[in-house]
DRENKOL-499823 format. One record per residue (C-alpha): residue in one letter; residue number from 1; x, y, z. Coordinates in nm, 3 decimals, decimal comma. Last residue first. Layout:
kolro:kollo:u:v:w
A:NUM:X:Y:Z
...
This chain:
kolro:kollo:u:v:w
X:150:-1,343:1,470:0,471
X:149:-1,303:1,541:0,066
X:148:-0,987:1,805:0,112
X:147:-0,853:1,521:0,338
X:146:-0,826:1,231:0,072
X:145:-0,611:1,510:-0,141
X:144:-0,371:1,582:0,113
X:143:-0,342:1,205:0,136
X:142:-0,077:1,203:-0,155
X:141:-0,074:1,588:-0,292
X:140:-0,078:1,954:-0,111
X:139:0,275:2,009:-0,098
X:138:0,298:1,879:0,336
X:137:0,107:1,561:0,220
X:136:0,348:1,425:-0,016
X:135:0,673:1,558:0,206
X:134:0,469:1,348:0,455
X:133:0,359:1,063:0,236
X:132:0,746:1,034:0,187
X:131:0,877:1,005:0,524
X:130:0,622:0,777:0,641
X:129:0,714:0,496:0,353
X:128:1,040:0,420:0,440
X:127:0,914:0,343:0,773
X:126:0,594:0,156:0,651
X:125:0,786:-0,035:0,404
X:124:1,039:-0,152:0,715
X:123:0,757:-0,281:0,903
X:122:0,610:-0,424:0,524
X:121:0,895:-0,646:0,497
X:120:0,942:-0,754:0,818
X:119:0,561:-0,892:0,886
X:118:0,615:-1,037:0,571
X:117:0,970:-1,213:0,670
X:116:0,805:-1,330:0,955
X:115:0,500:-1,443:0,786
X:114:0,706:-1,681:0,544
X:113:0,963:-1,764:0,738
X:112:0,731:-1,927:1,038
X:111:0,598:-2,189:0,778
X:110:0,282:-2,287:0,720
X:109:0,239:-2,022:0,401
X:108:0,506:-2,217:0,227
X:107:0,863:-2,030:0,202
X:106:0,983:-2,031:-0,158
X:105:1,050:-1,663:-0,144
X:104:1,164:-1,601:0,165
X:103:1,444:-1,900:0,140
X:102:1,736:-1,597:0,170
X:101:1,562:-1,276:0,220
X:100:1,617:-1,068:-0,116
X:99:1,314:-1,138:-0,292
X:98:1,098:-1,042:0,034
X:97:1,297:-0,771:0,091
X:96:1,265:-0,637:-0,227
X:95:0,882:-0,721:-0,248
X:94:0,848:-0,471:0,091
X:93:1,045:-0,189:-0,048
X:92:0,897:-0,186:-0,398
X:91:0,518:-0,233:-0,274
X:90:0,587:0,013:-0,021
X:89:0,673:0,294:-0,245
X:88:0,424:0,228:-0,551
X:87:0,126:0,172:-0,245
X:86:0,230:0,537:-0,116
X:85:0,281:0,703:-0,507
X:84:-0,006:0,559:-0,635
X:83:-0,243:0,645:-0,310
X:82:-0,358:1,011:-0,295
X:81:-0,380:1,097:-0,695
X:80:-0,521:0,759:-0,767
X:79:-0,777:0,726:-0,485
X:78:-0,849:1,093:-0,583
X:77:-0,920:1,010:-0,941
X:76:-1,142:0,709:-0,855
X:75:-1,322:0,941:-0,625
X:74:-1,406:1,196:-0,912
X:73:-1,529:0,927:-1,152
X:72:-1,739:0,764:-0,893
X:71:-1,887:1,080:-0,753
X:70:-1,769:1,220:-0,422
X:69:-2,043:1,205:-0,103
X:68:-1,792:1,133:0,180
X:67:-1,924:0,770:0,144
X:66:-1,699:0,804:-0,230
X:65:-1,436:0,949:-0,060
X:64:-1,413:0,666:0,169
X:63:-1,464:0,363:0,003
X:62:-1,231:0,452:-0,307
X:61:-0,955:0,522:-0,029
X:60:-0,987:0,147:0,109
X:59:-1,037:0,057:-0,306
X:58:-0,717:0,203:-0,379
X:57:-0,506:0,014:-0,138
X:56:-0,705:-0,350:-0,204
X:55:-0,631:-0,295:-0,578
X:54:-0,290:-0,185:-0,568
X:53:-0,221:-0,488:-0,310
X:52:-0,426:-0,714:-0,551
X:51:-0,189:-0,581:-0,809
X:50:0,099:-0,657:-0,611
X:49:0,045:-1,010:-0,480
X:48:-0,052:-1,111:-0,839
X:47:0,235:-1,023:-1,002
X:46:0,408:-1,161:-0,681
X:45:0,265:-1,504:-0,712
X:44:0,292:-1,492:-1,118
X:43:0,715:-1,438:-1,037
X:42:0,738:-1,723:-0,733
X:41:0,589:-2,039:-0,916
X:40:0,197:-2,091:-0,909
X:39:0,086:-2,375:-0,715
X:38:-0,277:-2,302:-0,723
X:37:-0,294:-2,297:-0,310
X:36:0,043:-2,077:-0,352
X:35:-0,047:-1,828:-0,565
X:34:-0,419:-1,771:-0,404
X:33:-0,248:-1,723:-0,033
X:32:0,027:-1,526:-0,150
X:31:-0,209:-1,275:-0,341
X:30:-0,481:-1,288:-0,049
X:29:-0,149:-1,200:0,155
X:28:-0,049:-0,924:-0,105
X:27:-0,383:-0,775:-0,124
X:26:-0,466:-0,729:0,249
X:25:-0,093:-0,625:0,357
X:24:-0,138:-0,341:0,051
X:23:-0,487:-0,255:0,198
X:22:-0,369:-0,195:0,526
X:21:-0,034:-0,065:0,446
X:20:-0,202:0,230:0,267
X:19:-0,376:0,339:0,563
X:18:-0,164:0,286:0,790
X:17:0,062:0,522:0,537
X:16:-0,229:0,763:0,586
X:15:-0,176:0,733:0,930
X:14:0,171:0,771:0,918
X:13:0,185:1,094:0,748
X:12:-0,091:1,271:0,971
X:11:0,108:1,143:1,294
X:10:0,411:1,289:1,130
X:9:0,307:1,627:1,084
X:8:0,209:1,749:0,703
X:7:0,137:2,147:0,748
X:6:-0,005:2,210:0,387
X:5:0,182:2,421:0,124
X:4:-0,045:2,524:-0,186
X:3:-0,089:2,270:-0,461
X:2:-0,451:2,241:-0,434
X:1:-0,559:2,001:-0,697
């Protein structure tokens, strides 16, 4: 890994945030959406919310590299080194708010509080977010690593 200093602007840092808040919003709604249609309680929701949001964030970056022409073992490293650090961010900021917003957490998916709390959540994920996939980017590591293989 190239650990030289690479000019990180912010349009570079919050597309590869986009990038990571794609797959994260993917896997925690499918997450929500499988909890609550087997009427599993709040804590095995979330477990599941965040690992399919791991999941769905690596395998976006999987894709990629690998169509870029990157083995399997190679791109699964990438995915790692580029995304664990993004998805481990947003996944903390955007859970906390959920747990924290009064009624969030026991909100059905029919209900108003439930997406606009989500929709909340991962705004403010993507902000906090930014800042750190662009002191990622601007050492050489996060996305840095995605754009060596492009």
């Amino acid at each position: 890994m190239d650990h030289t200093a690479h000019h990180a602007t912010w349009g570079t840092a919050a597309r590869a945030t986009l990038h990571c808040l794609t797959g994260c919003a993917v896997g925690e709604i499918l997450g929500m959406v499988i909890g609550t249609a087997l009427a599993w309680g709040n804590a095995p929701t979330m477990a599941l919310a965040i690992v399919l949001a791991f999941l769905f964030g690596y395998s976006f970056t999987l894709f990629s590299v690998r169509r870029s022409g990157l083995g399997l073992r190679a791109a699964v490293k990438v995915a790692l080194a580029a995304d664990t650090v993004s998805i481990a961010v947003m996944e903390l900021v955007d859970n906390g708010i959920i747990a924290l917003t009064p009624g969030a957490m026991d909100a059905h998916l029919s209900e108003g509080l439930f997406w606009a709390t989500l929709a909340a959540a991962l705004a403010v994920a993507f902000v906090l977010t930014t800042p750190v996939n662009k002191w990622m980017i601007g050492r050489g590591r996060g996305h840095a690593v995605v754009h060596a293989h492009h």
